[in-house]
KERO-139174 format. One record per residue (C-alpha): chain; x, y, z. Coordinates in steps of 0.1 Angstrom, whole numbers. Layout:
N
<r kette="A" x="X" y="Y" z="Z"/>
...
//
This chain:
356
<r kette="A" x="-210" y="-68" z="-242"/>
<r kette="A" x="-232" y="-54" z="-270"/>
<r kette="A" x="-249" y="-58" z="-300"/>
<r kette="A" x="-242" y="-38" z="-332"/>
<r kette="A" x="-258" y="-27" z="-363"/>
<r kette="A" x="-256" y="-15" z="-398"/>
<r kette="A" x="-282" y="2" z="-413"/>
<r kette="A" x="-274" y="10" z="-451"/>
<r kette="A" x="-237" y="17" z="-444"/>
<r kette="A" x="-223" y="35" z="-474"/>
<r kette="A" x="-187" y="50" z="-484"/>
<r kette="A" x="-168" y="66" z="-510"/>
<r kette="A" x="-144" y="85" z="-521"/>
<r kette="A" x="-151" y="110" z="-540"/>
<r kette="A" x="-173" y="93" z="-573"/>
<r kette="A" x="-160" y="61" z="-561"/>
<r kette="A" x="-182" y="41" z="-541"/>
<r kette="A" x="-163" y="12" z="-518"/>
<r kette="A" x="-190" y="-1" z="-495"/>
<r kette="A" x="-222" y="3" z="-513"/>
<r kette="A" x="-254" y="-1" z="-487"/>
<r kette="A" x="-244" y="-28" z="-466"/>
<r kette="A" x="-266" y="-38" z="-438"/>
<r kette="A" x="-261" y="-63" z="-408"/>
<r kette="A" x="-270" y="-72" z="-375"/>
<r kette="A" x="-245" y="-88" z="-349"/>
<r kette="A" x="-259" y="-100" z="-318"/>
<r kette="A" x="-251" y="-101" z="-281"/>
<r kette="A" x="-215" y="-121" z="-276"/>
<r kette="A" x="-214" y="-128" z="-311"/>
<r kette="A" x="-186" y="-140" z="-331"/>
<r kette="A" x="-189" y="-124" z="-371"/>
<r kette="A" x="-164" y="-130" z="-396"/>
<r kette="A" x="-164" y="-110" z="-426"/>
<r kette="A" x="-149" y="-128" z="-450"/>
<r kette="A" x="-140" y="-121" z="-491"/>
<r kette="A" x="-112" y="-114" z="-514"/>
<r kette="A" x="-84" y="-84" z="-514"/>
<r kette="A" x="-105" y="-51" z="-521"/>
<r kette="A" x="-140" y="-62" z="-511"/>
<r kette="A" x="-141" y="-36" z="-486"/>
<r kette="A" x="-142" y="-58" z="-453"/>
<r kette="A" x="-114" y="-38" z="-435"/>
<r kette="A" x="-126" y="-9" z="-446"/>
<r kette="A" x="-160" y="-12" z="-430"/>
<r kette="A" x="-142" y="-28" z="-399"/>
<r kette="A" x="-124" y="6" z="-398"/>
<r kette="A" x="-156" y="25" z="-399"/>
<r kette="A" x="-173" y="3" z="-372"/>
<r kette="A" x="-142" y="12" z="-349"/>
<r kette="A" x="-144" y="56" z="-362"/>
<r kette="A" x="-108" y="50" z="-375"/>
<r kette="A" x="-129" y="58" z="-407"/>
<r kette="A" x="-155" y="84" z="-414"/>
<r kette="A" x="-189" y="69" z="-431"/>
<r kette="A" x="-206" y="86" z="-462"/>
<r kette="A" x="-242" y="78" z="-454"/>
<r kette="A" x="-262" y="52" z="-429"/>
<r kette="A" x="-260" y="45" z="-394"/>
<r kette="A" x="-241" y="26" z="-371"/>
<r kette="A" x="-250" y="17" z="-338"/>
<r kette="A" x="-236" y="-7" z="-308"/>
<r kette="A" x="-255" y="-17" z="-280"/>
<r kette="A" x="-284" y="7" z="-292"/>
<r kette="A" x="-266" y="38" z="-297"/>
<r kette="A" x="-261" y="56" z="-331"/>
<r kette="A" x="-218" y="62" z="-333"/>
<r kette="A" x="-219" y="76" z="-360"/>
<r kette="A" x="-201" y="107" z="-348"/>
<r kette="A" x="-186" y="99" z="-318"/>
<r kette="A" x="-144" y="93" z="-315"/>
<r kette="A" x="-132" y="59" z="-312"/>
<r kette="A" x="-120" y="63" z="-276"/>
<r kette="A" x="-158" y="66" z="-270"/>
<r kette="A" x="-171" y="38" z="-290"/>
<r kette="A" x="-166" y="9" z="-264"/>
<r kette="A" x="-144" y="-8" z="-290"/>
<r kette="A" x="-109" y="-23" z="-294"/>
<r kette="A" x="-91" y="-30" z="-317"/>
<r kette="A" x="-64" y="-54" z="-329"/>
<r kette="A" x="-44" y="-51" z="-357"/>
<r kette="A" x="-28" y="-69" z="-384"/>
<r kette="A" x="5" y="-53" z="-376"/>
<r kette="A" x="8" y="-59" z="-337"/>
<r kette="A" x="17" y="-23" z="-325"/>
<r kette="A" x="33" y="-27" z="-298"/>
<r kette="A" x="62" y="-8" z="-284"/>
<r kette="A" x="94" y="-21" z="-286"/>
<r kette="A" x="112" y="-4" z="-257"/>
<r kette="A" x="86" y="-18" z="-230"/>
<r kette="A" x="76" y="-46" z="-213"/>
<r kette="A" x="48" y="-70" z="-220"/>
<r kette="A" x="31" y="-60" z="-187"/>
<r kette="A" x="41" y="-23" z="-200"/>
<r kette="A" x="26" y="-23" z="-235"/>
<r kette="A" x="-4" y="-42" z="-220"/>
<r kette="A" x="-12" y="-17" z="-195"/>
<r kette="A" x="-4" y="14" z="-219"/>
<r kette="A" x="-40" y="24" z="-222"/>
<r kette="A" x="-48" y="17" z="-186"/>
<r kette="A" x="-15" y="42" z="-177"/>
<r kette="A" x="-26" y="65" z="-204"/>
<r kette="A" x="-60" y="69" z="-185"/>
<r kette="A" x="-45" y="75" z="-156"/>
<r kette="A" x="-59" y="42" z="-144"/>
<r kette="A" x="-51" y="33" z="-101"/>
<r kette="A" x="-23" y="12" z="-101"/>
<r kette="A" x="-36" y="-16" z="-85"/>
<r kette="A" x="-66" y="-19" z="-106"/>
<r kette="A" x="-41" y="-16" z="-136"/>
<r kette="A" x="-20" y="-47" z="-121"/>
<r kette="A" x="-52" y="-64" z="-111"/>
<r kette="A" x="-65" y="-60" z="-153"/>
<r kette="A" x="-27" y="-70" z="-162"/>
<r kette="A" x="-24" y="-100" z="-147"/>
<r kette="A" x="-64" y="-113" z="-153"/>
<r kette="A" x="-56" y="-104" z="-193"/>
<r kette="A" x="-18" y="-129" z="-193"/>
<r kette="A" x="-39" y="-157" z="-171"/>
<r kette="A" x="-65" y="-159" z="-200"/>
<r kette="A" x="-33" y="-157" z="-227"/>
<r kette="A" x="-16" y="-182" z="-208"/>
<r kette="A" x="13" y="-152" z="-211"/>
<r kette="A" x="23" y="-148" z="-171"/>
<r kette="A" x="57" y="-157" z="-177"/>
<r kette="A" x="61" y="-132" z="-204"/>
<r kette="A" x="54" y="-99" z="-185"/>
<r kette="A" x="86" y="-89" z="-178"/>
<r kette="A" x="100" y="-96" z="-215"/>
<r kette="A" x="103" y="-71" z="-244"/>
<r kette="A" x="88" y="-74" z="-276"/>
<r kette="A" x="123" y="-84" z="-293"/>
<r kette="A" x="124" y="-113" z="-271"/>
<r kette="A" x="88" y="-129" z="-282"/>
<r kette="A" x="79" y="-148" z="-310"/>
<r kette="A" x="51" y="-137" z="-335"/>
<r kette="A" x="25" y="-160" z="-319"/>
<r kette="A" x="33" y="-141" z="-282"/>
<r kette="A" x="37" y="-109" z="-297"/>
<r kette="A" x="0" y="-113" z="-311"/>
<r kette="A" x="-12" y="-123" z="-278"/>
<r kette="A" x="3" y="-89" z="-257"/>
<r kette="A" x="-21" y="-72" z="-288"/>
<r kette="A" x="-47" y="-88" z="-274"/>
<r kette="A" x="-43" y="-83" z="-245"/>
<r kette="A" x="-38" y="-52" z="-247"/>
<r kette="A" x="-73" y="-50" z="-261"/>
<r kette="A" x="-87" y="-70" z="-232"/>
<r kette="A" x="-79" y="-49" z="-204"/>
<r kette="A" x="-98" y="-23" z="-218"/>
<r kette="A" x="-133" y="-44" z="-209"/>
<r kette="A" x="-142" y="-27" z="-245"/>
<r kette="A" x="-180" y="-38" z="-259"/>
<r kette="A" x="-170" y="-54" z="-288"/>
<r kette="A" x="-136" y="-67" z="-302"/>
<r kette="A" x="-126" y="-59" z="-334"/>
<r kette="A" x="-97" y="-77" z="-352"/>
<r kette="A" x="-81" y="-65" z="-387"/>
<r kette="A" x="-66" y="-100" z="-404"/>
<r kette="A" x="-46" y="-106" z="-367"/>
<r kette="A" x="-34" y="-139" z="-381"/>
<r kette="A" x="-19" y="-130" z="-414"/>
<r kette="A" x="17" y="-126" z="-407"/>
<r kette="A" x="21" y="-154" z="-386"/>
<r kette="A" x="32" y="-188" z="-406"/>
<r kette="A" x="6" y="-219" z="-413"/>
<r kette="A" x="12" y="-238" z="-381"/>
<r kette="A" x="12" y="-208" z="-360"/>
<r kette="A" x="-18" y="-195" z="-370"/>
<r kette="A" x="-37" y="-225" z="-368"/>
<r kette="A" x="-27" y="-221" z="-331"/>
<r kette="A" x="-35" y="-188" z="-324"/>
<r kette="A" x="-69" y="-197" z="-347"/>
<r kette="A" x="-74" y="-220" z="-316"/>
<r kette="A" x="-64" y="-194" z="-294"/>
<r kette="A" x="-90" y="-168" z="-303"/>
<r kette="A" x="-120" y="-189" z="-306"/>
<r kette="A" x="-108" y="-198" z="-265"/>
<r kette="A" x="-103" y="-167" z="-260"/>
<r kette="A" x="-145" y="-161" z="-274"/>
<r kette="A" x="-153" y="-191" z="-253"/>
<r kette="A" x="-139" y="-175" z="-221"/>
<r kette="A" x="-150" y="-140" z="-227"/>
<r kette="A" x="-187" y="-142" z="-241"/>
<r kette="A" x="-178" y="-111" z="-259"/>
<r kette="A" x="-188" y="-96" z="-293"/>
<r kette="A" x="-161" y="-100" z="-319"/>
<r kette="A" x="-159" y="-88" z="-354"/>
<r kette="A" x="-131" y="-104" z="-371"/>
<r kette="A" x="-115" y="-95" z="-407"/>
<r kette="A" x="-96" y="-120" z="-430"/>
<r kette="A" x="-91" y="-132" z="-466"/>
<r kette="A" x="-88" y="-170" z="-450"/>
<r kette="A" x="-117" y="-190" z="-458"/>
<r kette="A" x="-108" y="-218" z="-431"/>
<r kette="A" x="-101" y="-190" z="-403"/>
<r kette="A" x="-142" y="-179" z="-411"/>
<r kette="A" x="-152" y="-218" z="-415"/>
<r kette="A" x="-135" y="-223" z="-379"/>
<r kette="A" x="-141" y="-189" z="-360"/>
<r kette="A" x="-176" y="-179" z="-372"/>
<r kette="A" x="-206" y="-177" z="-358"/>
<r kette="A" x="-219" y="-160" z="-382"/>
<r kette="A" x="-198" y="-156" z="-416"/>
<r kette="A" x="-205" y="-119" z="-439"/>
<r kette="A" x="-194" y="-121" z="-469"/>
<r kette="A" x="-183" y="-94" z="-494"/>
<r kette="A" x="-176" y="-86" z="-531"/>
<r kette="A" x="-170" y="-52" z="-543"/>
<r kette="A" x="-185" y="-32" z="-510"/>
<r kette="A" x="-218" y="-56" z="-510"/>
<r kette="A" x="-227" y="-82" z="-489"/>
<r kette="A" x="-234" y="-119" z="-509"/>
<r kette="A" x="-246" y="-141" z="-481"/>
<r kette="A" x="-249" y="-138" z="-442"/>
<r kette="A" x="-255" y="-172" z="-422"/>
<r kette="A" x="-239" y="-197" z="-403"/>
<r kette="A" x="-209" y="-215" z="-416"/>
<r kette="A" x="-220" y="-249" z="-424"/>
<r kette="A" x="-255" y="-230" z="-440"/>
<r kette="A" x="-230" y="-209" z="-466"/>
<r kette="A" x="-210" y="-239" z="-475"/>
<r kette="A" x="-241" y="-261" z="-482"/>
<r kette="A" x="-270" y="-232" z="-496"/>
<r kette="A" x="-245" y="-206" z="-510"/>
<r kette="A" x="-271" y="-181" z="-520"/>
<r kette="A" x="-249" y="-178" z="-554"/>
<r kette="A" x="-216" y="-188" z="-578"/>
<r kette="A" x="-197" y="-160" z="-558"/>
<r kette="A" x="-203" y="-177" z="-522"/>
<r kette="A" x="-201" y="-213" z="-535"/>
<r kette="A" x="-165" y="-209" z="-552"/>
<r kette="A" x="-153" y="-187" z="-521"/>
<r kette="A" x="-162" y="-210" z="-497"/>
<r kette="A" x="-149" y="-245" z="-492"/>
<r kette="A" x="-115" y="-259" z="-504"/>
<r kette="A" x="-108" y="-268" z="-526"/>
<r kette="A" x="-135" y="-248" z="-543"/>
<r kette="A" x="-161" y="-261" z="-558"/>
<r kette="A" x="-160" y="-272" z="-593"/>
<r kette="A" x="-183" y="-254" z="-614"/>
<r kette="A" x="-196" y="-275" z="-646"/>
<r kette="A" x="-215" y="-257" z="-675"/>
<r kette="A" x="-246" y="-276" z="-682"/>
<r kette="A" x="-279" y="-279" z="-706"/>
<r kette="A" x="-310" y="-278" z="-687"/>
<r kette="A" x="-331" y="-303" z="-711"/>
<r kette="A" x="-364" y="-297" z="-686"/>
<r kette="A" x="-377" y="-281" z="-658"/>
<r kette="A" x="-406" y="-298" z="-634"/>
<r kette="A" x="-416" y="-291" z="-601"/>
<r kette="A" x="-388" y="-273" z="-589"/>
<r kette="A" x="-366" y="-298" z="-600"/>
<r kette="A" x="-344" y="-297" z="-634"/>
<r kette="A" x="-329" y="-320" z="-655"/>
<r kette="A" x="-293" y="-310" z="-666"/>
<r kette="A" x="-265" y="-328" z="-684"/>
<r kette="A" x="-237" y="-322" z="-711"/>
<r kette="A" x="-211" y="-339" z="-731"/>
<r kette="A" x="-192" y="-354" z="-697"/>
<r kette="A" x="-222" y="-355" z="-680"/>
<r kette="A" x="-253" y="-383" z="-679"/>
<r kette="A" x="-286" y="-365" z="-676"/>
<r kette="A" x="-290" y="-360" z="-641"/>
<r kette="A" x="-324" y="-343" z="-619"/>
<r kette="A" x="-315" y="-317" z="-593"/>
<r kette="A" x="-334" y="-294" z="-573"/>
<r kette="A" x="-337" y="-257" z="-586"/>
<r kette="A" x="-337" y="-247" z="-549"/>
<r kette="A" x="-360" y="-219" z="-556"/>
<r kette="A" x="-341" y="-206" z="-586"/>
<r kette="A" x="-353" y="-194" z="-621"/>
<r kette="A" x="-345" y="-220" z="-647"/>
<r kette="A" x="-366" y="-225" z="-684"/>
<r kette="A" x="-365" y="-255" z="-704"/>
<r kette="A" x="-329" y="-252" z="-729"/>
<r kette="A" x="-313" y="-228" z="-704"/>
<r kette="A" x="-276" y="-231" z="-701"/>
<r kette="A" x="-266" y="-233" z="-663"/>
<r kette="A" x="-238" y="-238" z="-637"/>
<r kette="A" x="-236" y="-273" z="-619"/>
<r kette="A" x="-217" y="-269" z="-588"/>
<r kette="A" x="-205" y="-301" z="-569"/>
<r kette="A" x="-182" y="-299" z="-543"/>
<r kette="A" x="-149" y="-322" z="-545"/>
<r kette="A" x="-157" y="-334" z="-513"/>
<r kette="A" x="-188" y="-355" z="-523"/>
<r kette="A" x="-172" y="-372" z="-553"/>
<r kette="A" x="-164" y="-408" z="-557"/>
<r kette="A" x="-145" y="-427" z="-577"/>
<r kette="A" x="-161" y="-460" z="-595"/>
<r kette="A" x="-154" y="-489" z="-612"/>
<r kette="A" x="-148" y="-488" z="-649"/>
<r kette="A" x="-153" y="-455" z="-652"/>
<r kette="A" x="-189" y="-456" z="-651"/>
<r kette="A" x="-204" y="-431" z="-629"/>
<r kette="A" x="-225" y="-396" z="-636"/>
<r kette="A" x="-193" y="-377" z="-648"/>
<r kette="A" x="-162" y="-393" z="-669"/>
<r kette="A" x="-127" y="-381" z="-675"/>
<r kette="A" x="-89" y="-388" z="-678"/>
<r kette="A" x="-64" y="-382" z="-648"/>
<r kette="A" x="-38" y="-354" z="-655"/>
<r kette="A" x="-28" y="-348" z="-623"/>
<r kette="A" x="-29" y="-366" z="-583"/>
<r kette="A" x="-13" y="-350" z="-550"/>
<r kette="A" x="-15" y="-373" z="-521"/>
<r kette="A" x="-18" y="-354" z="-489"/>
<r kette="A" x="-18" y="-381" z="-461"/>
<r kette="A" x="-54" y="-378" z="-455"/>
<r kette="A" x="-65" y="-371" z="-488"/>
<r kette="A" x="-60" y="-373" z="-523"/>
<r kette="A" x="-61" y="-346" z="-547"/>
<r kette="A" x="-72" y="-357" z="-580"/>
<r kette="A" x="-75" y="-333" z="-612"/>
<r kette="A" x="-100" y="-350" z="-640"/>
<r kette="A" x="-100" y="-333" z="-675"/>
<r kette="A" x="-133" y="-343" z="-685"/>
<r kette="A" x="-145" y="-349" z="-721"/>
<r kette="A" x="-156" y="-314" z="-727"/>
<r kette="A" x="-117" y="-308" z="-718"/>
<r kette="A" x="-128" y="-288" z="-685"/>
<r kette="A" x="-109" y="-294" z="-652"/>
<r kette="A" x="-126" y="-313" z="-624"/>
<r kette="A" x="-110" y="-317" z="-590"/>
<r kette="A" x="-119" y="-345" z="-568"/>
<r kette="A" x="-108" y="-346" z="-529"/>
<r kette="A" x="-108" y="-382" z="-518"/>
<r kette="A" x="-110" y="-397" z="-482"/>
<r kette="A" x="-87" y="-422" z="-489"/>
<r kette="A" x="-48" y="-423" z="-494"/>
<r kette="A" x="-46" y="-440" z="-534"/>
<r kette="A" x="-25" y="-438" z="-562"/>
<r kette="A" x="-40" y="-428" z="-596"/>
<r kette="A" x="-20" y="-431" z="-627"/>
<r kette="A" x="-21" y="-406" z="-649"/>
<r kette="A" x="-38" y="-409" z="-684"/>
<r kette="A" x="-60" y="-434" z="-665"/>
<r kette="A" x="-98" y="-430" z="-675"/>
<r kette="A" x="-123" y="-426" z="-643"/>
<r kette="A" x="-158" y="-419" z="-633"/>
<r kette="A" x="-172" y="-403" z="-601"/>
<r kette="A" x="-211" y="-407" z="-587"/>
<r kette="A" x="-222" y="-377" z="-561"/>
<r kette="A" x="-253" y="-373" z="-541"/>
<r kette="A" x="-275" y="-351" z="-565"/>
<r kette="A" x="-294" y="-338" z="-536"/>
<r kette="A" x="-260" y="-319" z="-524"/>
<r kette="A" x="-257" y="-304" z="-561"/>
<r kette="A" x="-261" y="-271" z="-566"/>
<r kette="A" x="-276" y="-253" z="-596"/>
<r kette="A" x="-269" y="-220" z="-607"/>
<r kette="A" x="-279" y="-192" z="-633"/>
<r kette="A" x="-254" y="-184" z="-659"/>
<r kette="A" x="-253" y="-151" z="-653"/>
<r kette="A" x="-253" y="-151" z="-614"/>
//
């Protein structure tokens, strides 16, 4: 396997700039998600990683060595698409071997990689299908496998899971992370999905207009999100943001409230804030509950409840007649109309510039 680097990555075309001096560092075996919205450029520097696309400026390097200019067939890469690309006049054990038969590889070798790639897939009883006769789950896994055989240094997947429906991608979801388990290999993989980069990740990237937000472990971005950008991409369902006064600043510590909120003391966690600043308070619906007569830090009327099994759903209007979503543990019914107030751990709120 191998490591791989980005040293002030950079792309455009023509005067428009798409990836705009991105640097990272993926180690050994890794598994890196980079994660963000449609048009953040996170396929587009997954192309560049693999040569399918030419960089403007910076340096790339796996396992030590500078790519910049070398073909993808010489990169040590593979790569697995969104679409799965596979050809529908052959065989599973066909289209998995293509690149071994293209490279002239000794048949038994080619047999021996075949057959190790559908025991990891759990796919031996599909070898002798055709694509038209698989499912979208099995078609994904003759792509990967496909890309196994190749014993590449690092595996690189372009949103793999996107066309596949909710259940089945939560399976193959499981899949690949086995599939990480059992390999030890460095993957790079690319999505929109927040939960797929919760789940998968290592390490989570993630990206906004060609520039990296936040790197870190999963669990670090969801509780420290380094700004508003990372705190409402993360999590779901997202954090709610609430505008607040900060009345004083001590310590490292501010005390906020507004018109549905009692004053309150958070931590500043390191951040800028003067006394009669107007801020963000971001609390996650997770950590709100509900309390008798609507007492509590923040106050509102119900307009809306969804009861997921597991959950509830809540949507508060509070007085300042913002929106406040509240996710709760327990399976209730809420009228709506009815007033209600929520308590949260202040030491999990976050506090945030206006301008960030």
């Amino acid at each position: 396997m191998a490591t791989v680097k980005l040293t002030d990555v950079r792309k455009s075309y023509g005067s428009v700039e798409v990836i705009r001096g991105v640097n990272i560092d993926i180690e050994d075996g890794e598994f890196v998600v980079f994660v963000g919205p449609s048009g953040c450029g996170k396929s587009t520097l997954l192309r560049m990683i693999s040569g399918l696309e030419d960089i403007t400026a910076g340096t790339i390097e796996i396992d030590g060595r500078v790519v910049n200019d070398l073909p993808p067939k010489e990169r040590g890469i593979a790569m697995v698409f969104q679409t799965y690309a596979i050809f529908p006049h052959m065989t599973v054990r066909e289209n998995v071997a293509f690149g071994l038969t293209i490279n002239r590889t000794p048949r038994a070798e080619k047999e021996r990689k075949v057959q190790e790639a559908a025991r990891i897939l759990q796919m031996e009883h599909l070898l002798d299908r055709r694509p038209s006769q698989l499912s979208g789950g099995q078609r994904q896994r003759v792509a990967i496998g496909r890309a196994i055989v190749r014993d590449p240094k690092v595996f690189l997947f372009d949103e793999p899971l996107s066309n596949l429906d909710a259940a089945l991608r939560m399976d193959m979801r499981m899949e690949i992370g086995k599939l990480h388990q059992k390999l030890a290999a460095t993957m790079i993989y690319v999505t929109h999905d927040q939960v797929e980069a919760m789940t998968l990740a290592d390490k989570i990237v993630v990206l906004k207009d060609g520039k990296v937000m936040q790197v870190g472990a999963p669990m670090e971005l969801y509780h420290e999100p380094a700004n508003l950008f990372v705190a409402g991409f993360l999590g779901a369902p997202s954090m709610n943001f609430i505008e607040v006064v900060v009345e004083s600043v001590r310590g490292g510590e501010a005390r906020v409230s507004n018109e549905a909120l009692d004053p309150i003391v958070v931590s500043t966690r390191g951040r800028p804030f003067a006394d009669g600043d107007h801020a963000i308070l971001g609390v996650r619906p997770q950590y709100l509950r509900p309390v008798e007569d609507a007492a509590g830090k923040l106050h509102g009327i119900i307009s809306l409840t969804e009861r997921l099994g597991s959950e509830t759903i809540v949507e508060v209007a509070l007085k300042d007649g913002k929106p406040l979503i509240a996710a709760l543990s327990e399976d209730r019914v809420y009228a709506t109309g009815t007033r209600i107030g929520f308590d949260f751990d202040v030491g999990k709120a976050q506090l945030f510039p206006r301008e960030a």
